[in-house]
C-alpha positions as CSV (number, residue, x, y, z in Angstrom):
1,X,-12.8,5.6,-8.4
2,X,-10.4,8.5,-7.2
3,X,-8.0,10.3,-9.0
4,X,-5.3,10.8,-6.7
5,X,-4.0,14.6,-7.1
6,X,-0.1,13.8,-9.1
7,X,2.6,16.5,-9.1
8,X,4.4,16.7,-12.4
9,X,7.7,19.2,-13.3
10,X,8.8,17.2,-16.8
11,X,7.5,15.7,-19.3
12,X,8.5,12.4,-20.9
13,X,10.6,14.1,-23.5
14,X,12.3,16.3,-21.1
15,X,13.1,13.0,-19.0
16,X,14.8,11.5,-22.2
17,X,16.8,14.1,-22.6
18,X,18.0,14.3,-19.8
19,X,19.1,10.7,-19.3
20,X,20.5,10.9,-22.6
21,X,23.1,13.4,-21.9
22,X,23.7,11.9,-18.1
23,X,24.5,8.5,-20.0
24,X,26.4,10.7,-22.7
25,X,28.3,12.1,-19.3
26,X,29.1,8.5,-18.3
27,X,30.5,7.2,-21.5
28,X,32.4,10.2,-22.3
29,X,33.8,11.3,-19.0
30,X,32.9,8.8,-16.7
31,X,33.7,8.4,-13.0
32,X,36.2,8.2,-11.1
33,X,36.0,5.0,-8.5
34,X,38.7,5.2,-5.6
35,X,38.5,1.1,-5.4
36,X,40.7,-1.4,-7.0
37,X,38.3,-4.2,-6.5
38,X,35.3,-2.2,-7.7
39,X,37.2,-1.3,-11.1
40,X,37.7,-4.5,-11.7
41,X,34.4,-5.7,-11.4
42,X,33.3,-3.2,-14.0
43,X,36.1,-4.1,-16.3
44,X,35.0,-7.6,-16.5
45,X,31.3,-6.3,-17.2
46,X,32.3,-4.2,-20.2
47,X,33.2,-1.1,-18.9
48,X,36.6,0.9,-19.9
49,X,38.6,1.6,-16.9
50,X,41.8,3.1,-16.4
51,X,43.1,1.4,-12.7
52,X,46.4,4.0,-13.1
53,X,43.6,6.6,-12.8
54,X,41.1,5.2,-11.2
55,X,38.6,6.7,-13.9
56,X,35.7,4.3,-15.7
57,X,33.6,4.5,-18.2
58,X,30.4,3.0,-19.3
59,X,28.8,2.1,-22.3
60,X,25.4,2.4,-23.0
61,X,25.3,-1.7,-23.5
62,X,26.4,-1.9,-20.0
63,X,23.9,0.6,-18.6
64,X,21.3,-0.7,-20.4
65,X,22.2,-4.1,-19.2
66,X,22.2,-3.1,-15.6
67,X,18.8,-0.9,-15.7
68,X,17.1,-4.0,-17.3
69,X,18.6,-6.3,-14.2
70,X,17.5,-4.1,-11.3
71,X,14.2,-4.6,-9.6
72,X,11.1,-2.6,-9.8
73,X,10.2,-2.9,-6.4
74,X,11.7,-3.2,-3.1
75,X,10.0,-4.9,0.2
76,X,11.2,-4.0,3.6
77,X,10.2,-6.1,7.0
78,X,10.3,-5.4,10.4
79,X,12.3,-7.2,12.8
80,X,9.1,-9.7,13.3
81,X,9.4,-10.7,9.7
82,X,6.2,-8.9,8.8
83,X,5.9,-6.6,5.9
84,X,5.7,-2.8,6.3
85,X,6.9,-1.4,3.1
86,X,6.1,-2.2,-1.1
87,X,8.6,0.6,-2.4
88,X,6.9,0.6,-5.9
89,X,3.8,2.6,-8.0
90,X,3.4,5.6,-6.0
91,X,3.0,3.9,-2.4
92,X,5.0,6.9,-0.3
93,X,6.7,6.2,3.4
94,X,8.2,8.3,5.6
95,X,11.4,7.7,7.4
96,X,13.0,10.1,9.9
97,X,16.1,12.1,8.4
98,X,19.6,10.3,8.9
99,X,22.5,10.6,10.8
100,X,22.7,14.2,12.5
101,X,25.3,14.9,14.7
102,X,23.2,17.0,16.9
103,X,19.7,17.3,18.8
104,X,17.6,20.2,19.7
105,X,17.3,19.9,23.6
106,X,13.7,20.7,24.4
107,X,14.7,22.0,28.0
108,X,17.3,24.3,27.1
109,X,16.4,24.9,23.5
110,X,20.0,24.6,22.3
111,X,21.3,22.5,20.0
112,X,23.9,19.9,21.2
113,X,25.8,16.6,21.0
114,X,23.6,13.7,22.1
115,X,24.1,10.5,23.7
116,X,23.0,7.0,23.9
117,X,20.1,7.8,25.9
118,X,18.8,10.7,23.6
119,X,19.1,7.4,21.0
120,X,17.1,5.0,22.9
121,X,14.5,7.8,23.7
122,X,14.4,8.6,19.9
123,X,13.9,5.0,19.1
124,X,11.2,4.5,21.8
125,X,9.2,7.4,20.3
126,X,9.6,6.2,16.8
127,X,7.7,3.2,17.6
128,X,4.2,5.2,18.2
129,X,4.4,7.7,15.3
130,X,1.7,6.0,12.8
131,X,2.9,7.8,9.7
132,X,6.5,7.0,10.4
133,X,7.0,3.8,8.5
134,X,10.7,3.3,9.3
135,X,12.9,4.0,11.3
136,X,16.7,5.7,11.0
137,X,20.2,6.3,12.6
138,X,19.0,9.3,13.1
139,X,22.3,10.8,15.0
140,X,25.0,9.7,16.0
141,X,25.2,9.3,20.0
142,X,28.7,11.2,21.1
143,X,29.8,8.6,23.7
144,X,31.0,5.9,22.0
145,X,33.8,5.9,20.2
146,X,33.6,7.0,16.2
147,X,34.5,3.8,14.7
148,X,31.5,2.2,16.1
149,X,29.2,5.0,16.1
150,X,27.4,3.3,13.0
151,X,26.7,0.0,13.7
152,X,25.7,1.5,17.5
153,X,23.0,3.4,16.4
154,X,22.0,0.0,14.1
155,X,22.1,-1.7,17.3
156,X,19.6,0.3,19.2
157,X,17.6,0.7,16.7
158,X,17.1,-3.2,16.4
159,X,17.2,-3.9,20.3
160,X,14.7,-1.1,21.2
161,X,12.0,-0.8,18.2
162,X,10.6,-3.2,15.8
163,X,10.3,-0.9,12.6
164,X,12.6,-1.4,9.2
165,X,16.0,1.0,9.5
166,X,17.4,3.3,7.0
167,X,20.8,3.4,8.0
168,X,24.6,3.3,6.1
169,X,28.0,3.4,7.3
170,X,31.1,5.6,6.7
171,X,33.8,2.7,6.7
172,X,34.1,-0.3,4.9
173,X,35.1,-2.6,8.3
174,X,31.3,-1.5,10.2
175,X,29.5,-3.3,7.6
176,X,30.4,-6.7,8.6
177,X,29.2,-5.8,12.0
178,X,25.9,-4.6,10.6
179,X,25.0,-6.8,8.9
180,X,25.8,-9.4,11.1
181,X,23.1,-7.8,13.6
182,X,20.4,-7.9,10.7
183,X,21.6,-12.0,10.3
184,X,20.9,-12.4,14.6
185,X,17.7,-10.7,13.9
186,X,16.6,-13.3,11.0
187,X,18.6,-16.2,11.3
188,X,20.1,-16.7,8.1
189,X,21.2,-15.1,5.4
190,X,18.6,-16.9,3.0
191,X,16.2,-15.7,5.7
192,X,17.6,-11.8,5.3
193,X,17.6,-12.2,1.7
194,X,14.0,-13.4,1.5
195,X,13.1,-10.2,4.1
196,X,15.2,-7.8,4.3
197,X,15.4,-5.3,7.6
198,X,17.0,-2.4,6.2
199,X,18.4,-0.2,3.6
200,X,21.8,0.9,3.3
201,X,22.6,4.6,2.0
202,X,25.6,4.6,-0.5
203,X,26.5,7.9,-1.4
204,X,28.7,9.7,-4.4
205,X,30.6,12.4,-4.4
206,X,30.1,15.3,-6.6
207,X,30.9,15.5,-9.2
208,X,31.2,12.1,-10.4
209,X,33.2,9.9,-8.5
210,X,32.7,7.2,-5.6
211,X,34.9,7.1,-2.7
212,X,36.9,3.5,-1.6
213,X,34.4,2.8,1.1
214,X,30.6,4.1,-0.7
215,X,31.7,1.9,-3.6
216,X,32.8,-1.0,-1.8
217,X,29.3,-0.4,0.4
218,X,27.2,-0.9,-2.8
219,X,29.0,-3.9,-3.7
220,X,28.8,-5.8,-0.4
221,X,24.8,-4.7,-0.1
222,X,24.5,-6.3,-3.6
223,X,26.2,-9.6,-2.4
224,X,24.2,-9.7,1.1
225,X,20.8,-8.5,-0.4
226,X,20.8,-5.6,1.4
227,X,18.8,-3.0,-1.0
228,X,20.8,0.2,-1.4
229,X,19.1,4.1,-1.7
230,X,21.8,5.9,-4.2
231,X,22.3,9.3,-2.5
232,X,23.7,11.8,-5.1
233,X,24.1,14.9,-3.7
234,X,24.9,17.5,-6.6
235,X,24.8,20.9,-5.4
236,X,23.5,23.5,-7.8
237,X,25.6,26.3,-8.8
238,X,28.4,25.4,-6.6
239,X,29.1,21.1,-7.2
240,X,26.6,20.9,-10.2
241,X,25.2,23.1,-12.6
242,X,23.6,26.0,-11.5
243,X,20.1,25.1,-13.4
244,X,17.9,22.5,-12.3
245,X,18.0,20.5,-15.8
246,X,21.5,20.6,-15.4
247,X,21.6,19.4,-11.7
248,X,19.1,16.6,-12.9
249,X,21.5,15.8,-15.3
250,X,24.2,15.2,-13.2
251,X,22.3,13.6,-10.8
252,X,21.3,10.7,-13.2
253,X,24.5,10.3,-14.3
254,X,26.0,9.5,-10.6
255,X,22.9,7.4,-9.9
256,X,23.1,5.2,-12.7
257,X,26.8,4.7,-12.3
258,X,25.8,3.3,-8.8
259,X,23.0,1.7,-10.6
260,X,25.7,0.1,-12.4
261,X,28.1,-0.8,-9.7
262,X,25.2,-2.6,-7.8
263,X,24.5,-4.7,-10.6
264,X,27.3,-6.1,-11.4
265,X,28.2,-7.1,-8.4
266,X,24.8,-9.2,-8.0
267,X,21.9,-8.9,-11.1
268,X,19.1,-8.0,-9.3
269,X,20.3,-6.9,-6.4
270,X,17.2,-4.4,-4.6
271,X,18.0,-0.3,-4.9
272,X,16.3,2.9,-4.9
273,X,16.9,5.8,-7.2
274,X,17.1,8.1,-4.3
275,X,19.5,11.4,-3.5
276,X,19.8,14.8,-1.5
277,X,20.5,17.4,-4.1
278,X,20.3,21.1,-3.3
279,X,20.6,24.4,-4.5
280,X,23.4,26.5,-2.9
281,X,22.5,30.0,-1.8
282,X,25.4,32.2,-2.1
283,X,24.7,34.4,-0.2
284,X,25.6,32.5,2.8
285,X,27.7,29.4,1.7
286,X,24.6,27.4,2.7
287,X,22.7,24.0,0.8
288,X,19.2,25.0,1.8
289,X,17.2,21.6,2.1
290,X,14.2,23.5,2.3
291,X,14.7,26.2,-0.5
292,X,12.2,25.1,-3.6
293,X,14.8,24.3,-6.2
294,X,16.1,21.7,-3.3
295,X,12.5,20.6,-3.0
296,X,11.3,20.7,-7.0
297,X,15.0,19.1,-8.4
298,X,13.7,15.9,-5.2
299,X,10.2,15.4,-7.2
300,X,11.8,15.5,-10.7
301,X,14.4,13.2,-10.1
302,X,11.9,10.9,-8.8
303,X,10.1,11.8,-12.1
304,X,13.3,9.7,-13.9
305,X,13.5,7.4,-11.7
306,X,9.8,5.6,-12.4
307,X,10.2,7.0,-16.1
308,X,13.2,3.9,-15.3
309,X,11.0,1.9,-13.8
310,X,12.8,2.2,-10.2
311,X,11.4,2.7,-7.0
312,X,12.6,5.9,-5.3
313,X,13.5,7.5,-2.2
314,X,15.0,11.5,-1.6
315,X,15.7,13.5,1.0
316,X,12.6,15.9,1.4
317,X,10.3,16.9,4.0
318,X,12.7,18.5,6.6
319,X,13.5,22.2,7.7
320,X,17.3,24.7,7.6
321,X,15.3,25.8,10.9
322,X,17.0,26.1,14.1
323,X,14.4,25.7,16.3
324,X,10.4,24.7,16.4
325,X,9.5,27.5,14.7
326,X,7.2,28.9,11.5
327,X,9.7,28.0,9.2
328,X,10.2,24.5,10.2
329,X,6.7,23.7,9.7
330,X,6.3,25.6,6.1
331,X,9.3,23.9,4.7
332,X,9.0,20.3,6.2
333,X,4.6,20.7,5.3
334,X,5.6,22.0,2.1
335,X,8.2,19.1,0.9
336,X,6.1,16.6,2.4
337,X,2.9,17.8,0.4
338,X,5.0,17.5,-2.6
339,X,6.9,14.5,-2.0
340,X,3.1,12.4,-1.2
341,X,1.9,14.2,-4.4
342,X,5.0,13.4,-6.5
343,X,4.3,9.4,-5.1
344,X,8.2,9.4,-3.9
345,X,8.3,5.6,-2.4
346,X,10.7,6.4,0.3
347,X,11.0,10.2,2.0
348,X,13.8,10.8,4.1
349,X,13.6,14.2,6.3
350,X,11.2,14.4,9.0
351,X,12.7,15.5,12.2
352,X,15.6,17.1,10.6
353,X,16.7,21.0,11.1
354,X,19.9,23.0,10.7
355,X,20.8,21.4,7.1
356,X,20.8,17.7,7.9
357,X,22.7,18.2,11.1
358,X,20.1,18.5,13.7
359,X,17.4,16.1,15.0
360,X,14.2,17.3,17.2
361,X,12.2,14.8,18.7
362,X,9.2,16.9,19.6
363,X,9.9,18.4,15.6
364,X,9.3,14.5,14.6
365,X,6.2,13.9,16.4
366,X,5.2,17.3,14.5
367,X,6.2,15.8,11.4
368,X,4.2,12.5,12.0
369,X,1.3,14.5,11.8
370,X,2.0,16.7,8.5
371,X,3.2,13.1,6.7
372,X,-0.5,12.1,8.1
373,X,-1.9,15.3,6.4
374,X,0.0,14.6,3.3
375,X,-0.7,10.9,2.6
376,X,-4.3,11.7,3.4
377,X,-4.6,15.0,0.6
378,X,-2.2,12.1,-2.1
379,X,-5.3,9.2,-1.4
380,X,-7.6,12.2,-3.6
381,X,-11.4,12.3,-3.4
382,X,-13.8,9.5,-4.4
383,X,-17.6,9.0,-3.8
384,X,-18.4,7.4,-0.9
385,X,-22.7,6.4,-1.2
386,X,-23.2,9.5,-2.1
387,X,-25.2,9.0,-5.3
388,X,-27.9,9.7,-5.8
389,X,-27.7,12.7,-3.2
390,X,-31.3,13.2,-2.7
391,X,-31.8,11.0,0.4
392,X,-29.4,11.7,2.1
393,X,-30.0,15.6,2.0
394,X,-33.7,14.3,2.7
395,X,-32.2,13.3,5.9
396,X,-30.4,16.1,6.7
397,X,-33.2,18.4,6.3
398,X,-35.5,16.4,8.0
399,X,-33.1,16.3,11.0
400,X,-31.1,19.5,10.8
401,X,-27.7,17.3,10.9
402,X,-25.7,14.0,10.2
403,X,-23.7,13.7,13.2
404,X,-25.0,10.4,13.9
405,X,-26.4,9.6,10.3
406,X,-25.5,6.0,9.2
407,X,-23.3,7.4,6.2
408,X,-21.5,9.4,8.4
409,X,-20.4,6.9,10.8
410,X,-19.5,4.8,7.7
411,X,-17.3,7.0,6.3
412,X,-16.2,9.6,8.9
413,X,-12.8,8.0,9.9
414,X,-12.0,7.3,6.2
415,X,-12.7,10.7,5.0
416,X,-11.6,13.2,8.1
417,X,-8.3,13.1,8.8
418,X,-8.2,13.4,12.4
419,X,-4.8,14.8,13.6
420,X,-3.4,14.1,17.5
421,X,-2.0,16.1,20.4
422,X,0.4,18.6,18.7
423,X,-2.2,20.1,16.2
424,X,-4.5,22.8,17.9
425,X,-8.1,22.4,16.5
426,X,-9.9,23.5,20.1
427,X,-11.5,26.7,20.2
428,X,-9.9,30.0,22.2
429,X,-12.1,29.1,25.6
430,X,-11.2,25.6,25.5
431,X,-7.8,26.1,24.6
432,X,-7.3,28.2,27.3
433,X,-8.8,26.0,30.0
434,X,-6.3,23.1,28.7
435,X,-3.4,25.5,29.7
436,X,-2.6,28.1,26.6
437,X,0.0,25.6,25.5
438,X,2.2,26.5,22.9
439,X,3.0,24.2,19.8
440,X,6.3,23.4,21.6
441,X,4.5,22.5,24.5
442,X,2.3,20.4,22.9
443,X,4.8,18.4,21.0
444,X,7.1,18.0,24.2
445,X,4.0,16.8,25.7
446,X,3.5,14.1,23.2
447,X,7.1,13.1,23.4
448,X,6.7,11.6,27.1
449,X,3.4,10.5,26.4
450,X,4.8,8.2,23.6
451,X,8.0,7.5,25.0
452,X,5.8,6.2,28.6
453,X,4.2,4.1,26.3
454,X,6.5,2.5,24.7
455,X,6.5,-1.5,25.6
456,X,10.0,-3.7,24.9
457,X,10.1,-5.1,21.1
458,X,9.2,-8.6,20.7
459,X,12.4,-9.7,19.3
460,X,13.1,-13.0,20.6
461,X,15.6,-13.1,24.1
462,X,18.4,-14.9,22.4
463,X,18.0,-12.7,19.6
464,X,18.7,-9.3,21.6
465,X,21.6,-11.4,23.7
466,X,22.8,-12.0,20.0
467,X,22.6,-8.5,19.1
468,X,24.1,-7.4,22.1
469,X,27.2,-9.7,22.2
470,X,28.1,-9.0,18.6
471,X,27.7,-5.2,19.2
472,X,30.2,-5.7,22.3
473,X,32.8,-7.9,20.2
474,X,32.6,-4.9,17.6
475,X,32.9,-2.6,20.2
476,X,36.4,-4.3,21.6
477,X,37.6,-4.7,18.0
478,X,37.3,-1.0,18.1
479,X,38.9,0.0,21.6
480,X,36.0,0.4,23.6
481,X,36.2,-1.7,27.0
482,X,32.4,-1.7,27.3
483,X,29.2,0.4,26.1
484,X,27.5,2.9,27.8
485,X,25.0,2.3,30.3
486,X,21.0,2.7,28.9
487,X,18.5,4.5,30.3
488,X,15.9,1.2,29.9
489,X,16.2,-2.5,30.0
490,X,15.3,-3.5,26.1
C-alpha cells in the first residue's frame, strides 16, 4: 500500500478554534446581506435579521443545521453526461484560473484585451491538456457587450469543448441565461440535477457581507442544483486580520454564512468550501496570489473545510508574473505541489498571471504539465513486484540493464512520469539540433499543435442550435444586434 505524502499546517484543536470564534463572529456580529428576499429566507430558518439594516445573524442551531444538510461530495459531468470529477477524500482537479480581463499575446508579449477568438482558441486548447480536468471562463472576450459577457464565455465554453465549467456571473439577470444553456445541454432540469455541468462561483465581500446579486446567486444555484464554490476573499492585514489564524478565522466565518444561505434555500444543495484569500504586501498596495501566506492560508482553509466534512476548492497554483518567466513557474509549481499534497478537490489558478487578471495560453499548457508533476509526487511511492529484490538485481547483473526487463515494461508508465513538449529533458547536442528553443518557444509550439488538433465536441446538432439561439435571444435582450463572427465552425 502507499502512503500518499499529506501536507498539514493545523492541527485538529487549532481547527476548532478557529471555527469556534468564526461561528462566535457570526452570532455576534453577523453579516450584512444586501437582499430583501435572502433575509427573509434566513428569518424563516431561525436566523435574527434586522431588514432596516440589512444585518443577520446566526445561531449556532442554524449553522449546525445547515453543515449537517450539505453534501460531502460533489460530482461534475461533462457535456456527454459522463463523469469527470468526485470532489471528495483528497481526489485534486485542476481547473484553469477564472475570469481575467486580459491575455498575454505570445507575438507581441504584451498584455491586452482579448476577444472571442482568443476564447474559442482557449477553449480548443483546453480540450487536449490531460491534467486540466475542467474547464473555465477564463476571460472575458472585450467585443461583446458587458451585460452578456458572462453567459458568452458559458456559451463557448459549451459549443466548443466538452469538459465541466467553473464559471459565475456578476448580475443577477445572466443566470437565467446560463442556466438555461446547461438545461439545452441535458434536457431537463431533473436531467441537470442528476449531472450537473458546472459550478457557479458566489463570492462575499470582506469583511462579512454578501452583495444583492452573490447572495441571490447562491440561492438560485441551490434551487436549480447547480453546486456553488464559496469564494471568500479576506485580505490579510488590509480586509482581514493581518495573521493567518486570524484571516482563517474570518474566512470561515463568511463561508459558512454562504454555507448557510445555500442551505436554506434548498437542504442539500451541492457546494464547495472554496476561496481566494491573500496576504497584502504593503509595500506596493498589491494581494500577491503567489506570496506563501496566500499559498499556506489556501491549504489550511482546506484543512477546515474536510475537518467539516466538505469538499473544497481555492484559488492556488497561479503566478503575480507578467510574463513566462522564472517566477511564474516557482509560484504556480510551488502552489500546485501544495495544493496536490494538501488533497484540495478543486484548484483554481493555472494559466493565471498579473493577480488574477491575466490569462497565458502557452503559461496553461505549462501548467498542465506541473499539475501532471504534482498529482504524480500526491499518488506517493508503493511497491511494485519488487519483493523479494534478489531476482530482479539477478537480472540486472546478469544483463547490465532493465530497459527491456519484464518489470520494467510493467511498471514504467505507472511509475515515470513522462512530461510533453514544453519541458526540456534532451541533452545540450540534441537540444541544439531541435532548434535551441526557448521555454516560450516550446509552449507556443504546443499551443498550435493542440489547438490543430482540436476536433468539434460531440454535443448533439440540435443541442448547439439550442445553445446558440438562446445565447442570441440573450444577446438582443441585452442590445446586441448579433454576435461576433468565430474563427471556427463549432
Amino acid at each position: 500500500m502507499a502512503m500518499k505524502p499529506r501536507l498539514r499546517l493545523l492541527g485538529d484543536d487549532l481547527i476548532d478554534r478557529i471555527l469556534g470564534e468564526a461561528r462566535d463572529v457570526l452570532a455576534r456580529l453577523g453579516t450584512q446581506v444586501q437582499n430583501p428576499r435572502v433575509l427573509a429566507l434566513l428569518a424563516g430558518h431561525g436566523a435574527r435579521v434586522d431588514l432596516g439594516a440589512g444585518h443577520a445573524w446566526f445561531p449556532a442551531e442554524l449553522i449546525d443545521r445547515c453543515l449537517a444538510s450539505a453534501p460531502r461530495s460533489v460530482a461534475l459531468f461533462d457535456v456527454m453526461g459522463r463523469q469527470t470529477h468526485d470532489l471528495a477524500g483528497d481526489a485534486v482537479h485542476f481547473t484553469p484560473g477564472s475570469a481575467a480581463l486580459h491575455v498575454l499575446d505570445h507575438e507581441s508579449q504584451r498584455i491586452r484585451k482579448p476577444d472571442t477568438a482568443d476564447y474559442v482558441r482557449y477553449a480548443q486548447l483546453v480540450g487536449g491538456l490531460e491534467h486540466i480536468a475542467a474547464q473555465s471562463t477564463a476571460f472575458i472576450p472585450a467585443d461583446v457587450a458587458e451585460r452578456v459577457s458572462d453567459s458568452y464565455r458559458l456559451f463557448l465554453s459549451l459549443l466548443y469543448g466538452e469538459k465541466p465549467v467553473v464559471t459565475g456571473t456578476f448580475t443577477i439577470e445572466s443566470f437565467a441565461a446560463m442556466r438555461d444553456m446547461q438545461l439545452a445541454v441535458r434536457g431537463s432540469a431533473e436531467a441537470l440535477r442528476e449531472r450537473p455541468l458546472a459550478i457557479f462561483s458566489c463570492c462575499p465581500t470582506s469583511p462579512l457581507k454578501w452583495s444583492e446579486i452573490t447572495s441571490q446567486n447562491v440561492v438560485d444555484c441551490a434551487e436549480s442544483g447547480i453546486p456553488v464554490e464559496f469564494i471568500s476573499m479576506p485580505l490579510s492585514g488590509f480586509m482581514a486580520p493581518v495573521t493567518l489564524v486570524g484571516s482563517l478565522v474570518q474566512h470561515a466565518a463568511e463561508t459558512l454564512s454562504g454555507v448557510v444561505i445555500s442551505q436554506c434555500a434548498r437542504p442539500g444543495a451541492p457546494m464547495l468550501w472554496g476561496g481566494s484569500p491573500a496576504s497584502f504586501d504593503v509595500r506596493y498596495e498589491t494581494t500577491p496570489m503567489g506570496a506563501v501566506e496566500t499559498q499556506m492560508i489556501d491549504c489550511a482553509a482546506n484543512e477546515i473545510g474536510k475537518r467539516l466534512g466538505l469538499p473544497t476548492q481555492a484559488y492556488i497554483a497561479l503566478s503575480d508574473a507578467k510574463l513566462l518567466d522564472a517566477q511564474a513557474g516557482l509560484e504556480t509549481s510551488m502552489g500546485a505541489t501544495l495544493a496536490a499534497l494538501s488533497g484540495i478537490n478543486s484548484v483554481s489558478g493555472p494559466g493565471m498571471l498579473d493577480f488574477e487578471s491575466c490569462q497565458s495560453l502557452e503559461k496553461l499548457v505549462l501548467d498542465n504539465e506541473i499539475c501532471g508533476l504534482s498529482l504524480r509526487l500526491a499518488r506517493g511511492i508503493e511497491p511494485r513486484e519488487d519483493f523479494p529484490a534478489v531476482p530482479l538485481f539477478e537480472e540486472l547483473l546478469r544483463d547490465g540493464h532493465l530497459l527491456i526487463a519484464g518489470h520494467t515494461r510493467r511498471h514504467l508508465k505507472a511509475e515515470h512520469y513522462f512530461p510533453g513538449r514544453v519541458i526540456d529533458r534532451a541533452n545540450l547536442s540534441r537540444w541544439r539540433e531541435d532548434g535551441s528553443l526557448t521555454l516560450g518557444q516550446r509552449a507556443h509550439a504546443e499551443v498550435e499543435r493542440l489547438v490543430r488538433a482540436w476536433r468539434p465536441s460531440r454535443l448533439a446538432a440540435g443541442a448547439k442550435k439550442e445553445l446558440t439561439a438562446r445565447m442570441e435571444a440573450e444577446a438582443r435582450r441585452c442590445g446586441m444586434e448579433r454576435l461576433p463572427a468565430r474563427p471556427v465552425e463549432a
